[in-house]
Residue, then its C-alpha position, 0 to 999 in steps of 0.5 A: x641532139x649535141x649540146x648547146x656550144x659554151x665557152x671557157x669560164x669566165x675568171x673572176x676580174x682580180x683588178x679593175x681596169x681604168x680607162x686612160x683618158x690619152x691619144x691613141x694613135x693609129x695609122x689613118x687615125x688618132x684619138x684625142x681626149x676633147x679641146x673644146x677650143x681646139x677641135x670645135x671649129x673643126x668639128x663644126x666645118x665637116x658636120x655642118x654647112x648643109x642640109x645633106x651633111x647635117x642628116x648625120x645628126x637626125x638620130x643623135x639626142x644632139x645636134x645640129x649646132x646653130x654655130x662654132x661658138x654653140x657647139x664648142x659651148x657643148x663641148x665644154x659640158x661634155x669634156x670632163x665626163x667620164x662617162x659616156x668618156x668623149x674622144x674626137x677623132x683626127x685625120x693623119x694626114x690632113x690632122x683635121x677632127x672628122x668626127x667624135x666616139x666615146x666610150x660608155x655604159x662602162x662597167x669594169x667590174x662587169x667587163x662591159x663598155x660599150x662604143x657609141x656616140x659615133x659620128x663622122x663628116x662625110x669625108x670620113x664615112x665609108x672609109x677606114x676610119x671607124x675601124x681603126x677608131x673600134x681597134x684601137x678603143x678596143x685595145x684600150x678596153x680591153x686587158x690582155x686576158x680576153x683581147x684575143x677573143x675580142x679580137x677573134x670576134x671581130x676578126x671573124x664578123x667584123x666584115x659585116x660592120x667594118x673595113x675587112x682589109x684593115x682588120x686583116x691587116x692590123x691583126x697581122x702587123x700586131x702578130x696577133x692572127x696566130x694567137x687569135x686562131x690558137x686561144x680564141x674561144x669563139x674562133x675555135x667554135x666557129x672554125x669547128x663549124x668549118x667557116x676556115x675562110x679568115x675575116x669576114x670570108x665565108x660571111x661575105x660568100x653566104x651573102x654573095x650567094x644569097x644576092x645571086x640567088x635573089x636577083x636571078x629570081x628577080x630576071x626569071x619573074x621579069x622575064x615571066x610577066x613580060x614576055x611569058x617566060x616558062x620554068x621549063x624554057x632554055x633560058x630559064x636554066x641558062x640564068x639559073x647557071x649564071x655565077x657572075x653576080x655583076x653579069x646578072x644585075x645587068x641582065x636584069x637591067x637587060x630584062x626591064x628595057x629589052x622590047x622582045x625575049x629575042x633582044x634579051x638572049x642576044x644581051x645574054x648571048x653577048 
């Protein structure tokens, strides 16, 4: 049996790093240190207004506000803590606040923060935002001693969490790909275990195979129950072949609606 993995010793933390409470500047985004003035009306317009929006708030210990004046007074509590340390987030382009993050639980002498307290307006979910606000929050945390191992880290499972695209891209402007794959323990580690594909690759084909493989056994039981189909039967290794996942969901739509097994092979003969 081969040994457990371990990585390089960790060096002994010769100075503690200070987080700056600065703007940090992005290309989507940027972060602020808090204007409770300035950013509650802002912040209060793209988390409130309906019961949909205000959903963003059901597992936060605060929130909803019962107006700007309520929120900007909530603001003014927490914009001199240092920790958690609260940051809004502001769109570039349209230089709205969207959202808040902070840091927090910081340890320096332990080489430990966390990221949280994350939220954003509708507008800002699912889109690139809260990647570049964990890039440039990391950097900030970060001294140049275990960034790239960081940043391996992310680079290799932040798909999973994170925008891939900008991680790709980012990593590449800051000249850092070469660096993370040459120093990176944990890219190393994982690059000998043969996952080789970049970020978020070889992660996002497992879970893509994984999604093939679960919706043809939901069109072979479909199929099963309603119109008896075997194992054994022509159509059952015909599905089994299939390598489009996007052809398979809509077979499996096919499957449901179909009257007859006949009307399914003529969807499948399509």
């Amino acid at each position: 049996m081969s040994p457990l993995p371990v990585g390089d010793c960790v060096p002994s933390v010769s100075e503690e790093r200070t987080l700056r409470r600065m703007d940090y500047e992005g290309e989507y985004i940027a972060l602020s240190p808090l204007d409770p003035e300035k950013d509650a009306p802002g912040l209060f317009a793209c988390s409130h207004g309906t019961e949909l929006v205000e959903q963003l708030w059901t597992y936060m210990a605060y929130g909803p506000f019962e107006d700007v004046s309520v929120m900007q007074e909530w603001l003014e509590e927490i914009e001199g803590s240092e920790d958690p340390l609260f940051l809004s987030v502001r769109d570039r382009v349209s230089d709205r606040p969207i959202g808040m993050v902070s840091f927090l639980n910081i340890a320096p002498d332990a080489r430990r923060l966390e990221l949280g307290n994350i939220w954003y307006g509708p507008e800002a979910q699912n889109t690139c935002a809260n990647t570049e606000a964990a890039y440039l929050m990391l950097c900030e945390a970060f001294d140049e001693s275990i960034k790239v191992d960081i940043l391996g880290k992310l680079m290799i499972l932040g798909g999973l969490e994170y925008d891939p695209t900008l991680i790709n891209r980012i990593l590449l402007q800051e000249g850092l790909m070469d660096a993370i794959m040459r120093e990176s323990s944990f890219a190393q580690y994982i690059k000998q275990l043969g996952i080789e594909q970049g970020i978020g690759q070889g992660i996002e084909q497992g879970i893509e195979q994984g999604e093939r493989k679960s919706t043809i056994g939901a069109i072979l039981e479909v199929l099963e129950i309603r119109f008896d189909l075997s194992e054994a039967h022509p159509l059952s290794a015909r599905i089994a072949a299939i390598d489009d996942l996007q052809g398979l969901k809509q077979l499996h739509r096919a499957a449901i609606q179909v009257p007859s097994l006949e009307a399914f092979q003529n969807a499948l003969d399509a």
